[in-house]
VEXKEPA-526496 format. One line per 3 residues: number of its first residue (from 1); their letters; for each residue y, x, z of C-alpha. Coordinates in steps of 0.2 Angstrom, whole numbers, padded with zeros to 4 digits. Layout:
BEGIN
NUM = A = Y:X:Z; ...
//
This chain:
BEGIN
1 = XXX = 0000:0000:0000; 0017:0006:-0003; 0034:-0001:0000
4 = XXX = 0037:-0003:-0016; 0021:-0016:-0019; 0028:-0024:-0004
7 = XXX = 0046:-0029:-0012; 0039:-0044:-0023; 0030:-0038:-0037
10 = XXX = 0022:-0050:-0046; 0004:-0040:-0046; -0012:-0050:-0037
13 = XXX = -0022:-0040:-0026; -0036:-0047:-0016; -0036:-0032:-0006
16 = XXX = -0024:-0020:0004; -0026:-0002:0008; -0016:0007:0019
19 = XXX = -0023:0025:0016; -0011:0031:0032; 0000:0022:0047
22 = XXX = 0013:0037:0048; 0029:0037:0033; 0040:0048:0031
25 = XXX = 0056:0041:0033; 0069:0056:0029; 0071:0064:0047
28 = XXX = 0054:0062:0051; 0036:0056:0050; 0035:0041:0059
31 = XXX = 0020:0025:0062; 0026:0009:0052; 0034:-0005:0058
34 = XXX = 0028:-0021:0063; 0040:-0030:0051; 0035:-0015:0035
37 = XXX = 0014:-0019:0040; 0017:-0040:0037; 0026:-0036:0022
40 = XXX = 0015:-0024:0014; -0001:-0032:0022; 0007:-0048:0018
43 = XXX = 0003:-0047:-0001; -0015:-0047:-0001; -0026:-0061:-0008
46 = XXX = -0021:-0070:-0025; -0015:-0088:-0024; -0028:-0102:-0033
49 = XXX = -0041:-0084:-0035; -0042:-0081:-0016; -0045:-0092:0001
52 = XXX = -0042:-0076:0011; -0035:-0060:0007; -0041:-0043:0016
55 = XXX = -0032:-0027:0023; -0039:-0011:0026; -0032:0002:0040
58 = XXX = -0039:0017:0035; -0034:0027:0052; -0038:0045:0054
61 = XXX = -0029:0046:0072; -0030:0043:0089; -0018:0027:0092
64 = XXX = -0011:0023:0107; -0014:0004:0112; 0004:-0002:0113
67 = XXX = 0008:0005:0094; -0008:-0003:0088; 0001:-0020:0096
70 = XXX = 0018:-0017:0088; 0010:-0014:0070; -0004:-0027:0070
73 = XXX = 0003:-0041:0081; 0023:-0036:0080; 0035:-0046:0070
76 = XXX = 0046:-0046:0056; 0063:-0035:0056; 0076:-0046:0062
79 = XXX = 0090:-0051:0050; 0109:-0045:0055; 0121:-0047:0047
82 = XXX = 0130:-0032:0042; 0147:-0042:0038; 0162:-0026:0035
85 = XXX = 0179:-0032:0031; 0185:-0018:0018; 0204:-0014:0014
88 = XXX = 0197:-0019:-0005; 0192:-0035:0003; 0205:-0042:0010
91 = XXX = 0218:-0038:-0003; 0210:-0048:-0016; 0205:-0060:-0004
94 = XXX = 0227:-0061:0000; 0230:-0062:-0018; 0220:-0078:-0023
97 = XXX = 0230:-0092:-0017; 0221:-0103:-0008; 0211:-0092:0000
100 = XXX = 0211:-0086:0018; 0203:-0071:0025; 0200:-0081:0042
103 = XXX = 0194:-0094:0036; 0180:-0085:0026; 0175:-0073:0040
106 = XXX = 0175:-0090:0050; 0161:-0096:0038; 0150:-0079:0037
109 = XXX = 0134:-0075:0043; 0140:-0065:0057; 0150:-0076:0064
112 = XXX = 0138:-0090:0062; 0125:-0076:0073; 0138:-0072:0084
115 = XXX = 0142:-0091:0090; 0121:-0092:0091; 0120:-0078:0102
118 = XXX = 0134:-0085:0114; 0122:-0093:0128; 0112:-0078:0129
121 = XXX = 0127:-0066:0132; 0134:-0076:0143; 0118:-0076:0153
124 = XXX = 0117:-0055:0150; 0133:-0053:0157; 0131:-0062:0172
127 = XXX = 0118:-0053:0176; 0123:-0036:0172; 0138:-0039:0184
130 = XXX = 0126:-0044:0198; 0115:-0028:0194; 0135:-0019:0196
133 = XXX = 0137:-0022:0211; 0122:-0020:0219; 0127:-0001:0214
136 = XXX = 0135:0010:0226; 0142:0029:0222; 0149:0032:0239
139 = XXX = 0163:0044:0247; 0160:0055:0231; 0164:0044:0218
142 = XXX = 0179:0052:0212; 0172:0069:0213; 0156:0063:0204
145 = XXX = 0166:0056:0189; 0177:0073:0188; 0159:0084:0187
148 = XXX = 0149:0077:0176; 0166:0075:0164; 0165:0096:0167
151 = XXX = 0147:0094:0161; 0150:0084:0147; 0164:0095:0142
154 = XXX = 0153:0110:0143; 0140:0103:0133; 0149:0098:0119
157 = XXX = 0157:0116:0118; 0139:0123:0119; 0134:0111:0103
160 = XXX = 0151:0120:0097; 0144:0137:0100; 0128:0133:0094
163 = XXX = 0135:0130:0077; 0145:0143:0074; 0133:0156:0081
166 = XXX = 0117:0150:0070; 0129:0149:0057; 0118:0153:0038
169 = XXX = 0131:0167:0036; 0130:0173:0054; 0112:0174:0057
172 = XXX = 0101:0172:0041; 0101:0192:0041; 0093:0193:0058
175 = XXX = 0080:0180:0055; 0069:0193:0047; 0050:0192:0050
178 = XXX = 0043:0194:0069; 0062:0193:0077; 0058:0183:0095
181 = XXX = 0068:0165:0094; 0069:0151:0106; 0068:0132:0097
184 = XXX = 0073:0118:0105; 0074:0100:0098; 0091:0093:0106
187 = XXX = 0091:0077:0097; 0072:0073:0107; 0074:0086:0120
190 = XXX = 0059:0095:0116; 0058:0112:0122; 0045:0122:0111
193 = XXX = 0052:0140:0121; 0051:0157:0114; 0041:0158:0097
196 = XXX = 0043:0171:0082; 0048:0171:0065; 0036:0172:0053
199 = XXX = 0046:0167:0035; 0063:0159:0032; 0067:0148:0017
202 = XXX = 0084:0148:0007; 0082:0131:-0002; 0074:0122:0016
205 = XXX = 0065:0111:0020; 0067:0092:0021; 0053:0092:0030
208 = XXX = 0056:0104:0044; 0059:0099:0062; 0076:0097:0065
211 = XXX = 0082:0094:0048; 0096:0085:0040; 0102:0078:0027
214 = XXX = 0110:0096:0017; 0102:0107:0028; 0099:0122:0016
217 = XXX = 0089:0135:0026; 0074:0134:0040; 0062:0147:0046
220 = XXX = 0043:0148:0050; 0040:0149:0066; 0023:0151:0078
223 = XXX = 0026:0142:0093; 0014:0139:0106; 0009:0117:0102
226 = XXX = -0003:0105:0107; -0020:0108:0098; -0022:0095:0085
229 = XXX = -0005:0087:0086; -0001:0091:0066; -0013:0079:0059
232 = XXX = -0005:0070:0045; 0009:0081:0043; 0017:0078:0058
235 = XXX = 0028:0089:0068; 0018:0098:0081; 0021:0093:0099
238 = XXX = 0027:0108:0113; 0015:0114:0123; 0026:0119:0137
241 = XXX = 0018:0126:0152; 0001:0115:0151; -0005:0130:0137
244 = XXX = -0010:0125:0119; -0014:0133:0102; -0001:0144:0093
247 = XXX = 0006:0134:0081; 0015:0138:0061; 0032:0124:0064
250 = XXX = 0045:0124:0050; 0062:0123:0060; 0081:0119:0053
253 = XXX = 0092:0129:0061; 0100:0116:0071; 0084:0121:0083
256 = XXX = 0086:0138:0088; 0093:0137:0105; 0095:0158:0108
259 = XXX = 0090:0173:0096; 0083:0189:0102; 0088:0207:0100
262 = XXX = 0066:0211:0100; 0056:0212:0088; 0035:0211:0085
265 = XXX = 0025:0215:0073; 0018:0201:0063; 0001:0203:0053
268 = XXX = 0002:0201:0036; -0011:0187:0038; -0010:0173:0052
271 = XXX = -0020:0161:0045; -0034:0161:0059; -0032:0154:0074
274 = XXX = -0038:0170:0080; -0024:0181:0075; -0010:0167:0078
277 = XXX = -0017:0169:0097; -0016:0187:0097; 0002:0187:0092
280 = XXX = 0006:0175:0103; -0001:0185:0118; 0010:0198:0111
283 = XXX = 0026:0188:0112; 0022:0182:0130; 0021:0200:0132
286 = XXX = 0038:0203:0126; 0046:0188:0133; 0050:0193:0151
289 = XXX = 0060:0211:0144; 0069:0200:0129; 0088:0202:0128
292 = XXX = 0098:0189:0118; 0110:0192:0101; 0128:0195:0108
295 = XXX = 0139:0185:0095; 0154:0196:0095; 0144:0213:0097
298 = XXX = 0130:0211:0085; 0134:0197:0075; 0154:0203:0071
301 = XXX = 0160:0185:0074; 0177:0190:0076; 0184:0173:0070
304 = XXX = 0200:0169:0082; 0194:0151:0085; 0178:0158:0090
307 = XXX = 0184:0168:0104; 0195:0155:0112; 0178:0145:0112
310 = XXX = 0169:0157:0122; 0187:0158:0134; 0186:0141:0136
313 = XXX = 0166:0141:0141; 0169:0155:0153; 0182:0145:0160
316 = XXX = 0174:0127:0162; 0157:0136:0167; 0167:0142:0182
319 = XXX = 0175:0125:0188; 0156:0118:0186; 0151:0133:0198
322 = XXX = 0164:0130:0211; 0164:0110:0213; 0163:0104:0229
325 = XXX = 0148:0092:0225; 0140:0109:0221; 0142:0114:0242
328 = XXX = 0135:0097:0247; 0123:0094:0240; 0106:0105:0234
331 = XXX = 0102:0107:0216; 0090:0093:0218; 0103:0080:0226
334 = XXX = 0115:0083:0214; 0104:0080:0199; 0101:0062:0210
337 = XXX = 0118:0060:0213; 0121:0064:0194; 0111:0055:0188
340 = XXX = 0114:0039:0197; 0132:0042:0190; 0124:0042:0174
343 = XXX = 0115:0026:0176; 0130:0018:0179; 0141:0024:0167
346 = XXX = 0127:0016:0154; 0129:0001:0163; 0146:-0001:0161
349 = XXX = 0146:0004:0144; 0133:-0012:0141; 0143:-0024:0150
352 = XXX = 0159:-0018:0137; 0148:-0020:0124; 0142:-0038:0129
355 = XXX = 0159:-0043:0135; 0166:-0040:0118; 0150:-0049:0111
358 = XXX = 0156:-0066:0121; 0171:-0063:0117; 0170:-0066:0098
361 = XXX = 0156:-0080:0101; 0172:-0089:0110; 0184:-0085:0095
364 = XXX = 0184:-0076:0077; 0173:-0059:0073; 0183:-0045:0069
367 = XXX = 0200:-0056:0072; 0209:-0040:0082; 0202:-0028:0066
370 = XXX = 0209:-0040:0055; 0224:-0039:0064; 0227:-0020:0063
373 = XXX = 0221:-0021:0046; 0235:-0029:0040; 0246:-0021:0051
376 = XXX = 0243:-0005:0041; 0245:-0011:0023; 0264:-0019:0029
379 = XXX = 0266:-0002:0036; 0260:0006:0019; 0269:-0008:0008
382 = XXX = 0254:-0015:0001; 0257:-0032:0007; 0275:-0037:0014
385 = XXX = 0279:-0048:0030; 0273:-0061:0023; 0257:-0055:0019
388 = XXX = 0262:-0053:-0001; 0252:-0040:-0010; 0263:-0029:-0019
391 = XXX = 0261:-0018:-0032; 0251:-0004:-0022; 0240:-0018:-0015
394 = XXX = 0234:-0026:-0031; 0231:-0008:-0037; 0221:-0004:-0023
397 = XXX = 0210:-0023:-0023; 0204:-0014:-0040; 0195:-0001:-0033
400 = XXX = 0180:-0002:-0020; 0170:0015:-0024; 0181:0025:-0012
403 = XXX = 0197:0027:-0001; 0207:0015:-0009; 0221:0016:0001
406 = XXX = 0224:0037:-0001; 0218:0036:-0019; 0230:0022:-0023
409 = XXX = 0246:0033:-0014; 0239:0045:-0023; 0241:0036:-0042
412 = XXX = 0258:0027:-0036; 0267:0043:-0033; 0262:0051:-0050
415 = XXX = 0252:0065:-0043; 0238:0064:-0054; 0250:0066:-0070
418 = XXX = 0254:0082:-0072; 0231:0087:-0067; 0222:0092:-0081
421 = XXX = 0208:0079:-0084; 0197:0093:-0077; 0205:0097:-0061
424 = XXX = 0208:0076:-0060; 0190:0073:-0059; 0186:0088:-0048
427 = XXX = 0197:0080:-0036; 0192:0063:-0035; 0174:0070:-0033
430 = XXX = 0180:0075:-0013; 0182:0055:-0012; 0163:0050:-0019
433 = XXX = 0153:0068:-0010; 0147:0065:0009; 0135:0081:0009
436 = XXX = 0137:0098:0019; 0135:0113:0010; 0139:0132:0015
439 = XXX = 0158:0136:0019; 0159:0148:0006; 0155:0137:-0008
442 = XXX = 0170:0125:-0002; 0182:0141:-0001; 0179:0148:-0014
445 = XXX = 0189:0136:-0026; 0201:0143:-0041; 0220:0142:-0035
448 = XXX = 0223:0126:-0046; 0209:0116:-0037; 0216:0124:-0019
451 = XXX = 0234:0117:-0025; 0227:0101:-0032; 0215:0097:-0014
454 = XXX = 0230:0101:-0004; 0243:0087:-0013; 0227:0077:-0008
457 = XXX = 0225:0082:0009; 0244:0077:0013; 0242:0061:0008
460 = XXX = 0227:0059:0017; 0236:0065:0032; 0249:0052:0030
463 = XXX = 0237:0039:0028; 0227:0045:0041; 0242:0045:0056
466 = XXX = 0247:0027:0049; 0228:0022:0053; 0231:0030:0071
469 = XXX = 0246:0023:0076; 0239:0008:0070; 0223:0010:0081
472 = XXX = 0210:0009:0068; 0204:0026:0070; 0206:0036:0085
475 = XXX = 0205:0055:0078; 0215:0061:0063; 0206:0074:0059
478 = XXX = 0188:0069:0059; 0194:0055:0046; 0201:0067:0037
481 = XXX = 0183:0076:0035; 0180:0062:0025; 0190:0071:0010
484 = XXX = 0176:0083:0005; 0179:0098:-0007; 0160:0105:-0007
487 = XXX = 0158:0097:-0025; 0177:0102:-0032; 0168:0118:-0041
490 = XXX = 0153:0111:-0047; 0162:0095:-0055; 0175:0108:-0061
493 = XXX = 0164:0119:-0070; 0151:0104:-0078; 0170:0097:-0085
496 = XXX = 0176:0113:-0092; 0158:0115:-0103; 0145:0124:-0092
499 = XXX = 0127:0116:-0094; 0118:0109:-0081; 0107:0125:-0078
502 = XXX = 0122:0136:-0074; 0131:0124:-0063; 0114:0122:-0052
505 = XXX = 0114:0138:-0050; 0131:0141:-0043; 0126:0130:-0029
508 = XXX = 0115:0126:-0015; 0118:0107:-0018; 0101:0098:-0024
511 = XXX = 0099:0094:-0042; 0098:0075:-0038; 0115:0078:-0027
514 = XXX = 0123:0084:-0041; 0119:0068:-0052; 0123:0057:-0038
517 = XXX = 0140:0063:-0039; 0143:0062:-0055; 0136:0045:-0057
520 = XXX = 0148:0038:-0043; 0161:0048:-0052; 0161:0039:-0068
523 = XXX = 0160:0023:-0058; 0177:0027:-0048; 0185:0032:-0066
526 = XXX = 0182:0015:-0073; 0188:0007:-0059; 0204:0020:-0057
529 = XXX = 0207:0016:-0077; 0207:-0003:-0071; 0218:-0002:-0058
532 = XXX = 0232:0006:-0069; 0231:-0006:-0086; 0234:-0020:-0073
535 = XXX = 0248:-0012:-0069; 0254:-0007:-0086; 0253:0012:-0083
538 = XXX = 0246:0016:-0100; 0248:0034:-0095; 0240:0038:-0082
541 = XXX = 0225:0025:-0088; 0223:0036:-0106; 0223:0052:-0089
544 = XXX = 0208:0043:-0081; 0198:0039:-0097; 0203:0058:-0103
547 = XXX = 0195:0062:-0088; 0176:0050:-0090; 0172:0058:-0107
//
C-alpha cells in the first residue's frame, strides 16, 4: 500500500499489503497513523466483485501494544481548518463592493469549529484555573522566575554557539576519520555520548539523524546503540550507560554537541561487529584523557560577534553560579524547585491559549488580526480611511506568490526599472527561496546583485518596522530573513546563458531545489506582469515579461 493508492484511485484491489508499518516522513522514519492505515487499508475489496476486502500487515518488528492500538483501532485525522487571512485576501476582498471581510470569515469553517468548540473550552478553562491554584511556588517565587529566565538565556546562547562553532566552514576540516565527537540529539534529548568519525559526506544525508531540510554535510559516526534498534532503517537508539553494540549512525551536524582535540586510529574495515567493538573499547580508552576544540585557538574563529557571544556566556554562566536559590537549596532541590516552575509556566501558557480559544467562540476569529491588518495598509496607503483600496492595493490584490506588500513598494517606486531583466529575476527569486545553503554562496554575489538586494532589503525594512509598530510581527529582523539571497547567483547565472550542468555545479542547492525555484519564479512574473497592465504601466509590464523568457 502506498499513499498514493490511498488518495482515490479508481483501481479495485481485493487485497492490501502493507510490506512495512514505519514511513519515512522527511525528518524521520516514523509507524503510520491511525488516520493513514484506514485510508490506505480502507481501499481493499472491490464494490459488486467483493463481500469483504482483506489487509495484510506484514510486520518484521517488535510492536509495542499501545502503537498496535493507535494504527489498528485509532481513528481518522481530524479536520482543522487552516483558515489564514492573507494581505492578498483581504484587498480583493475590499475591492468587490458588496463584499465584507467579516462577514466571510463569520461564515468560514473555522469560525464555524471555533463556535463548536466553545462548551468544551469553557469547561477546559475552568478547570485549568482550579488546577492553578492548587499550585504554590512559595517565598521563592520571584527568585525562581529570575533563574530559570538566566537558564533559558544561557541555553539559547549555547544553541548560538553551537552553530557558529560546527559551522561547515569551521569544522568540516577537523571532522577527518577517527577524530573523537560527542552527538547529542537536542530536538529528542537523546544523548548518544562520545563516538568517532568514521566518513563525512559533502552532499548529506536526508536521512541522517538530526537532519534538516538544506542540511548539506553529516558524518559517520560509531556510537555505542542498542543492539537491533536499526531494523527497518531506523535511527539507532543510545545506549547510554546500560551498554549495547557499537553502532555506524549517519549524523547532521546539528548533533555534535563537543569535538575533540584526540584522535584514534580507525581500521580500514569496520564492518564486523567484531572490529566496531574493538574500536569502541579504544575510544572508551581515550575518553577520560579527551580535551575539547578551543574555538578561537584551533578553530581561528575570530569573527567579532563571536567573541562577544562567548563574553556574554561567561557572563550569564556566572549569575547562574551565584543565585541565591543555588545556596538554598542542593542540586537536587533545585531541579524540584525548577521544575515545578516549569510545570507552571506550561500551565499558564495553556490557559492563554484556551482563553483566547473562548474568546473567539464568544465573538469573530482573527477580528484583532483583521484589525491590525488593515491598520497597516492605511499606514502604507494601500487602502485610505475609509477602507478604499488605492492604487498600491489593487496592485498588490494581484499578486499571492510572495510578499505582496514589499514587492508591490518595490514596483510603485520604479526600482525595478532601471534592473536588467537578469538581475530583476535574480532578485525576486529571494522572495520565492525558503532553503539554507552555505554563507559563502549568499556572499559571494557580483556588486550589481549586492546593489540590487540592498534597494530590496530597505524596503523590506520599511515594511517590516510598519508591521512592528503595528503589532503584527514582534521581531524585525527575523522577518526580514524571510528575503533570502541564497538563490540570487544561481537564478543570475541560468538568466545570463549558463546550462543547467554548470549552474548545479556552482552550488550546493539540490537539483530539484533549483527547479522549484524557477517554477515559482515564472509564476510570480506572470502575476508581477498582471499587476502592472491593470495599472497601465506598459513599461515595467514589457520589464517583467523581458524578464519570463
Amino acid at each position: 500500500a502506498t499513499e498514493t493508492f490511498a488518495m482515490g484511485l479508481n483501481m479495485p484491489a481485493k487485497t492490501v499489503i502493507f510490506t512495512a508499518l514505519r514511513k519515512y516522513d522527511g525528518q524521520s522514519m516514523r509507524l503510520i497513523s491511525g488516520g493513514e492505515y484506514i485510508q490506505m487499508s480502507g481501499r481493499a475489496g472491490r464494490r459488486g466483485l467483493d463481500q469483504r476486502g482483506l489487509t495484510i500487515l506484514m510486520i518484521d518488528e517488535k510492536l509495542e501494544p499501545d502503537d498496535a492500538k493507535s494504527i489498528l483501532k485509532g481513528v481518522s485525522n481530524p479536520l482543522i481548518s487552516t483558515f489564514k487571512l492573507g494581505y492578498n485576501m483581504l484587498l480583493n476582498l475590499l475591492r468587490a463592493e458588496e463584499a465584507d471581510p467579516e462577514y466571510v470569515i463569520s461564515r468560514s469553517f473555522a469560525q464555524f469549529q471555533a463556535d463548536a468548540a466553545l462548551p468544551d473550552n469553557e469547561r477546559q478553562l475552568r478547570m485549568m484555573l482550579e488546577e492553578r491554584e492548587k499550585v504554590v511556588l512559595g517565598a521563592e517565587g520571584e527568585e525562581t522566575q529570575h533563574y530559570v529566565r538566566l537558564r533559558r538565556t544561557l541555553d539559547k546562547l549555547c544553541v548560538d554557539y553551537r552553530a557558529q562553532v560546527f559551522r561547515p566552514k569551521h569544522i568540516r576540516h577537523f571532522l577527518n576519520p577517527g577524530r573523537l565527537v560527542r552527538i547529542k540529539n537536542v530536538d529528542s534529548d537523546k544523548d548518544y555520548g562520545w563516538g568517532a568519525v568514521v566518513s563525512n559526506n559533502n552532499r548529506g544525508n536526508v536521512a541522517a539523524a538530526g537532519a534538516q531540510r538544506g542540511d548539506r554535510f553529516s558524518v559517520d559516526v560509531l556510537l555505542l546503540c542498542v543492539p537491533e534498534s536499526d531494523v527497518d532503517g531506523q535511527t539507532p537508539e543510545p545506549a547510554g550507560e546500560s551498554g549495547g553494540q557499537w553502532m555506524m549512525v549517519s549524523c547532521s551536524l546539528r548533533m555534535l554537541d563537543s569535538v575533540a582535540q584526540n584522535l584514534i586510529n580507525i581500521p580500514k574495515d569496520i564492518r564486523s561487529a567484531e572490529s566496531r567493538a574493538l574500536v569502541g573499547k579504544l575510544i572508551s580508552t581515550v575518553v577520560p584523557a579527551i580535551i575539547p576544540l578551543d574555538p578561537v585557538e584551533d578553530q581561528k574563529i575570530q569573527d567579532t560577534e563571536f567573541l562577544k557571544l562567548l563574553n556574554r556566556i561567561d557572563l550569564v554562566t556566572k549569575l547562574v553560579n551565584e543565585s541565591p536559590l543555588r545556596k538554598k537549596f542542593s542540586s537536587d532541590e533545585l531541579e524540584a524547585v525548577v521544575l515545578r516552575y516549569e510545570e507552571l509556566s506550561a500551565l499558564d501558557k495553556k490557559i492563554f491559549d484556551v482563553k483566547k480559544l473562548v474568546r473567539m467562540g464568544k465573538g469573530l476569529i482573527l477580528k484583532h488580526e483583521l484589525k491590525q491588518m488593515t491598520r497597516l495598509l492605511q499606514k502604507l496607503g494601500f487602502v485610505d480611511d475609509q477602507k478604499v483600496v488605492q492604487i498600491k492595493g489593487r496592485v498588490a490584490a494581484e499578486v499571492n506568490t510572495a510578499d505582496e506588500l514589499v514587492l508591490t513598494e518595490l514596483m510603485l517606486d520604479r526600482s525595478f526599472n532601471d534592473m536588467r531583466p537578469e538581475v530583476l529575476v535574480a532578485v525576486l527569486s529571494c522572495f520565492v527561496f525558503d532553503e539554507r545553503i552555505e554563507e559563502k554562496e549568499s556572499q559571494a554575489l557580483p556588486a550589481d546583485l549586492k546593489n540590487a538586494f540592498a534597494v530590496v532589503d530597505k524596503v523590506a525594512r520599511n515594511v517590516a518596522q510598519k508591521a512592528f509598530e503595528c503589532k503584527i510581527i514582534a521581531d524585525v529582523d527575523e522577518q526580514l530573513k524571510k528575503v533570502n539571497p541564497g538563490a540570487m547567483a544561481v537564478v543570475y547565472a541560468w538568466c545570463s546563458g549558463k546550462s543547467f550542468q554548470q549552474v548545479c555545479a556552482m552550488t550546493t542547492m539540490f537539483e530539484g531545489s533549483i527547479i522549484r525555484v524557477m517554477r515559482r519564479l515564472e509564476e510570480l512574473l506572470r502575476q508581477l506582469a498582471a499587476a502592472t497592465k491593470s495599472i497601465g504601466n506598459s513599461e515595467l509590464h514589457d520589464h517583467f515579461e523581458a524578464g519570463s523568457l
